[in-house]
ChimeraX commands (.cxc) that place a marker at each C-alpha (Angstrom):
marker #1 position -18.97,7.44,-16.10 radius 0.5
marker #1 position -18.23,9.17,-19.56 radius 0.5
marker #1 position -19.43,12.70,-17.83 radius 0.5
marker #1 position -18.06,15.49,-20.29 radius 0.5
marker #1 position -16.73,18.81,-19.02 radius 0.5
marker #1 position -16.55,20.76,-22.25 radius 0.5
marker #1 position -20.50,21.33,-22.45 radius 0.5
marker #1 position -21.19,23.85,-25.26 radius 0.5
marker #1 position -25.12,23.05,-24.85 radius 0.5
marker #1 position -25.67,22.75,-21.12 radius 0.5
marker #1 position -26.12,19.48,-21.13 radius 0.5
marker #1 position -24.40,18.58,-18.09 radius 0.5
marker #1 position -26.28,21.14,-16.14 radius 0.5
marker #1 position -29.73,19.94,-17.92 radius 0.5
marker #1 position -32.17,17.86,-15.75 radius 0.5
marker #1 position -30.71,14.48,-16.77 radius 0.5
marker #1 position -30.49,11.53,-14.80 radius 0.5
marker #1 position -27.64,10.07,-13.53 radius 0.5
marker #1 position -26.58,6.61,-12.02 radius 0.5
marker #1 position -25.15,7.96,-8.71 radius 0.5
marker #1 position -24.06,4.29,-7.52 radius 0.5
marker #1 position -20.63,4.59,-9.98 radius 0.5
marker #1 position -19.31,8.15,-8.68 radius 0.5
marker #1 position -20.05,6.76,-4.82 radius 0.5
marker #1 position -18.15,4.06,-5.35 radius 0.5
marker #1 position -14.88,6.00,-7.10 radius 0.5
marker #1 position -15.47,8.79,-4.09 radius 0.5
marker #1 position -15.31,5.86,-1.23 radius 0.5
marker #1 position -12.19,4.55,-3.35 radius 0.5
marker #1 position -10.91,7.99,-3.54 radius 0.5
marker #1 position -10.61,8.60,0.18 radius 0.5
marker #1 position -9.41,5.68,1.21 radius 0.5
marker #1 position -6.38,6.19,-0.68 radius 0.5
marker #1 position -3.53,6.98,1.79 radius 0.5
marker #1 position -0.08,8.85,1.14 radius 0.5
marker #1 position 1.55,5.44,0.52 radius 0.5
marker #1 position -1.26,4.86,-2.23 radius 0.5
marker #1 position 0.55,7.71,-4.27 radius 0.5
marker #1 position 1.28,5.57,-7.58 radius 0.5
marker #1 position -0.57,7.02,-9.93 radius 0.5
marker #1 position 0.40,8.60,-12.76 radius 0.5
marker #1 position 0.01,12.29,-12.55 radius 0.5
marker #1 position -2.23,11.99,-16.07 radius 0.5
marker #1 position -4.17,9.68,-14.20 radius 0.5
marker #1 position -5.17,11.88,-11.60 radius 0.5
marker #1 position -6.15,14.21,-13.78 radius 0.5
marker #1 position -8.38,12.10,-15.61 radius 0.5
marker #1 position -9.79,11.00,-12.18 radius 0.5
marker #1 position -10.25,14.69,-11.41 radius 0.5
marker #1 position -11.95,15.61,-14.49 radius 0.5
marker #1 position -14.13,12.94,-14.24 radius 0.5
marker #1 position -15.24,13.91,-10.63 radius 0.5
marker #1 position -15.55,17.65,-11.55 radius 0.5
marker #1 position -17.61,17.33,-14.01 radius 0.5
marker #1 position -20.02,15.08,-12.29 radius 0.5
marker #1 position -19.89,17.62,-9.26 radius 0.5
marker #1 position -21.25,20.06,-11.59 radius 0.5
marker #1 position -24.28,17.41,-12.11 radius 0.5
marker #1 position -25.21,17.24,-8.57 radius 0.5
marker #1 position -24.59,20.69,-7.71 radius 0.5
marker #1 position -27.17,21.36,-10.56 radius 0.5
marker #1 position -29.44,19.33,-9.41 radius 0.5
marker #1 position -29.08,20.66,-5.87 radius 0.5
marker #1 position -30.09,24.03,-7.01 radius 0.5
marker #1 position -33.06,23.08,-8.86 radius 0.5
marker #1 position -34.39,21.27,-5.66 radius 0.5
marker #1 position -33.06,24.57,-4.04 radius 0.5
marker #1 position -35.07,26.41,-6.10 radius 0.5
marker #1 position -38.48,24.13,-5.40 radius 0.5
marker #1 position -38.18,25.10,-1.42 radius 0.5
marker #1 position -40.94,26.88,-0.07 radius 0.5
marker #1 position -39.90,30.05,2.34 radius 0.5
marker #1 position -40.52,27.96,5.55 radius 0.5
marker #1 position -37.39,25.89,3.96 radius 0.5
marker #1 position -35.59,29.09,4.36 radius 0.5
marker #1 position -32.45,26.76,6.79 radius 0.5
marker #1 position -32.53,24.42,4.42 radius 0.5
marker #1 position -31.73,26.49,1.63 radius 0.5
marker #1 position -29.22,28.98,3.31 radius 0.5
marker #1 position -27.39,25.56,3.92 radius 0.5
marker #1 position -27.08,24.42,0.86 radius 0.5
marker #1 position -26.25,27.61,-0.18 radius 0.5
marker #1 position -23.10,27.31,2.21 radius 0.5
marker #1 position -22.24,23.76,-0.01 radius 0.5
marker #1 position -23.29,25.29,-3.31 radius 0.5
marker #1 position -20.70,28.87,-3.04 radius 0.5
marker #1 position -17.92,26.31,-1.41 radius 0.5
marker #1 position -18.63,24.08,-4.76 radius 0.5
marker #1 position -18.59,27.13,-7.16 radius 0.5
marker #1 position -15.27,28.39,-5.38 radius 0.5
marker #1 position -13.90,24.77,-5.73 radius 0.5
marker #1 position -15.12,23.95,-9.07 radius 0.5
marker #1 position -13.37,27.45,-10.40 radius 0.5
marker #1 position -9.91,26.25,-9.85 radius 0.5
marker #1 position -7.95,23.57,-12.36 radius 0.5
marker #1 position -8.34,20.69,-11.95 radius 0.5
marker #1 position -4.31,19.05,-10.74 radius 0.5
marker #1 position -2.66,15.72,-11.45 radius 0.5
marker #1 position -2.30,15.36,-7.91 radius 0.5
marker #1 position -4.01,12.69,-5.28 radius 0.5
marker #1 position -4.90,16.01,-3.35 radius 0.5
marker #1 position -7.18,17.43,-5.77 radius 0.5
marker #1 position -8.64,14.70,-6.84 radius 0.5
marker #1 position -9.25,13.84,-2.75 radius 0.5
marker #1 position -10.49,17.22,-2.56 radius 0.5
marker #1 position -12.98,17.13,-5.77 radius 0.5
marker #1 position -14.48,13.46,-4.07 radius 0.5
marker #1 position -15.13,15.55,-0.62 radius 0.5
marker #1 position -16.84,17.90,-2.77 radius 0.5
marker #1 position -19.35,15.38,-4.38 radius 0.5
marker #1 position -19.88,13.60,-1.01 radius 0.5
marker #1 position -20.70,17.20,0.79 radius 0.5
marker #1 position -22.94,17.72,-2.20 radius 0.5
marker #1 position -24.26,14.77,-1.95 radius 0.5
marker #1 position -25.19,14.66,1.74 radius 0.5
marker #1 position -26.83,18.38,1.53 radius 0.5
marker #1 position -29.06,16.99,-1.95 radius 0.5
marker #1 position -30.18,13.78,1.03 radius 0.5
marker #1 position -31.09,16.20,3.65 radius 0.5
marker #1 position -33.07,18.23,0.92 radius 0.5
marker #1 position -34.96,15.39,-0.11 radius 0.5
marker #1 position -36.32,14.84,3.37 radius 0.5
marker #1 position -37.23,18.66,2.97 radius 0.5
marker #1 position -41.58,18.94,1.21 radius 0.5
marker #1 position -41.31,20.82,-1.73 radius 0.5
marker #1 position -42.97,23.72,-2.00 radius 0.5
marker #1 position -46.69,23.83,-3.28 radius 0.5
marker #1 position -46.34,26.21,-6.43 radius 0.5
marker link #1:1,2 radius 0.2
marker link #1:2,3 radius 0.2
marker link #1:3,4 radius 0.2
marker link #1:4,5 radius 0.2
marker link #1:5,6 radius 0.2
marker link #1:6,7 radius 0.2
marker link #1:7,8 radius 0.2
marker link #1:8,9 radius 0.2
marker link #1:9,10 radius 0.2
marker link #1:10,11 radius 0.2
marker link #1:11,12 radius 0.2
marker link #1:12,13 radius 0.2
marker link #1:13,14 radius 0.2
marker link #1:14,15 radius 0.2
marker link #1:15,16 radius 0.2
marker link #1:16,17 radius 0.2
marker link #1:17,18 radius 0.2
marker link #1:18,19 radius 0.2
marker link #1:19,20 radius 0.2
marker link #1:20,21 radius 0.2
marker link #1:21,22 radius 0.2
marker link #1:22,23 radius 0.2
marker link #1:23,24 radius 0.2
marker link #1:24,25 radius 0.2
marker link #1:25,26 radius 0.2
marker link #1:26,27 radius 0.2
marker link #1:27,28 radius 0.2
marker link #1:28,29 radius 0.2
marker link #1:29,30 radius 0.2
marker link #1:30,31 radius 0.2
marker link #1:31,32 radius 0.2
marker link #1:32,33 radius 0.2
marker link #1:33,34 radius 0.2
marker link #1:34,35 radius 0.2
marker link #1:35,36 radius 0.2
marker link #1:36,37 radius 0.2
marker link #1:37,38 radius 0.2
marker link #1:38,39 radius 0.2
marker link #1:39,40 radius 0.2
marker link #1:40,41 radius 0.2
marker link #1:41,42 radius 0.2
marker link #1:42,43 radius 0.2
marker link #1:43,44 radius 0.2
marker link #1:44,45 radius 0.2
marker link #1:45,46 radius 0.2
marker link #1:46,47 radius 0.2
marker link #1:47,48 radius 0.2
marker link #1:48,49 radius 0.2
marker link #1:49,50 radius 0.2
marker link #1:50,51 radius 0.2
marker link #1:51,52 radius 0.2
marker link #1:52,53 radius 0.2
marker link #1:53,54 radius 0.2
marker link #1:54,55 radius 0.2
marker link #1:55,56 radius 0.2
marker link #1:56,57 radius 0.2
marker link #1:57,58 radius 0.2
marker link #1:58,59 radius 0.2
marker link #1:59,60 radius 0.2
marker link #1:60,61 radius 0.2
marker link #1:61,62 radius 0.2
marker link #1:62,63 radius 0.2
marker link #1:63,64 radius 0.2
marker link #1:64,65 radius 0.2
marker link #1:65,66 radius 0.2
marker link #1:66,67 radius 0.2
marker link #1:67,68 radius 0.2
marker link #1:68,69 radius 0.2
marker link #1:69,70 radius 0.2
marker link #1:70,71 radius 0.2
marker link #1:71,72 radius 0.2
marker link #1:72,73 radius 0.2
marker link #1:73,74 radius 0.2
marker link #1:74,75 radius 0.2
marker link #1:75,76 radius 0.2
marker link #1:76,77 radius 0.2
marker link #1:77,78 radius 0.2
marker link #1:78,79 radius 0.2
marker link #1:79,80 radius 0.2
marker link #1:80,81 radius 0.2
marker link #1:81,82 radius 0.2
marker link #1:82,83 radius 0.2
marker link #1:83,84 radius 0.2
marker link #1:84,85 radius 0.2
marker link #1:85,86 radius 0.2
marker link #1:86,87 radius 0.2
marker link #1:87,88 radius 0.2
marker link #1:88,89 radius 0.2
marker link #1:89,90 radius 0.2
marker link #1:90,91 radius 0.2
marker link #1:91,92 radius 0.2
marker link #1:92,93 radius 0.2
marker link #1:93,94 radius 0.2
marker link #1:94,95 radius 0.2
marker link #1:95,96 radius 0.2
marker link #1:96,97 radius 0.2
marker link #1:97,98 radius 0.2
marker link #1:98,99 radius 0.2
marker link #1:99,100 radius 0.2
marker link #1:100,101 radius 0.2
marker link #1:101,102 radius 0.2
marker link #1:102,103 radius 0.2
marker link #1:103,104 radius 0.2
marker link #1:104,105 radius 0.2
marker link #1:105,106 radius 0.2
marker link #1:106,107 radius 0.2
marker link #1:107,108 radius 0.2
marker link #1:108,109 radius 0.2
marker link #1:109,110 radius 0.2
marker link #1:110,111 radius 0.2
marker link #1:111,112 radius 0.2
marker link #1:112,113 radius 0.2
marker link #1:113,114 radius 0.2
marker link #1:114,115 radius 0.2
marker link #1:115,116 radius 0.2
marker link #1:116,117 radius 0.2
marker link #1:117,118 radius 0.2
marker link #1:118,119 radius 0.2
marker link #1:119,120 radius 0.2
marker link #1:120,121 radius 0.2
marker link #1:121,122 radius 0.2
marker link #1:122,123 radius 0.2
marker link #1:123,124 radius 0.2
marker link #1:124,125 radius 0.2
marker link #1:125,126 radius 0.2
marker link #1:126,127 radius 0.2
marker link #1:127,128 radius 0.2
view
């Protein structure tokens, strides 16, 4: 889960794998935290945070490169995820907080992007 935000060389936005299973599990975790599960540290949260955002910029890379592999007749398909990926971009521009609401708010982000890279995979890819 070591995902690294500062990126000088593009690397997080590069076409490299990534074991999904871990960042499911924290996002499941993440939501089911309730207002009475506010204990954490604010540091902590902020770690949490950064570790989500920068593996939201992972998927949402590799949602635009399958974006960009759609044929025209995938032309719903693509102004969808285009929906998810401007809502990411807008999301992913702000600080990251030391709150349990951002960190909520960066897991909703990665299971949105996450459920719009599924659909896509159902989706042929074009034949060029």
């Amino acid at each position: 889960m070591n995902q690294p935000l500062y990126d000088p060389q593009g690397l997080i936005e590069a076409d490299q794998p990534y074991d999904r299973e871990p960042y499911a599990s924290l996002v499941k975790a993440v939501l089911a935290w309730t207002a009475a599960d506010d204990a954490l540290a604010p540091r902590d949260y902020e770690q949490i945070a950064l570790v989500l955002t920068g593996h939201a910029r992972a998927v949402a890379a590799d949602l635009r490169r399958r974006c960009a592999g759609l044929s025209q007749a995938s032309d719903k398909h693509r102004a969808l995820a285009d929906v998810v990926l401007a809502e990411a971009d807008r999301r992913l521009s702000t600080p990251a907080k030391g709150t349990m609401r951002c960190v909520q708010n960066r897991a909703r982000l990665i299971r949105a992007l996450y459920e719009r890279l599924d659909r896509l995979r159902a989706v042929p890819p074009s034949p060029s």
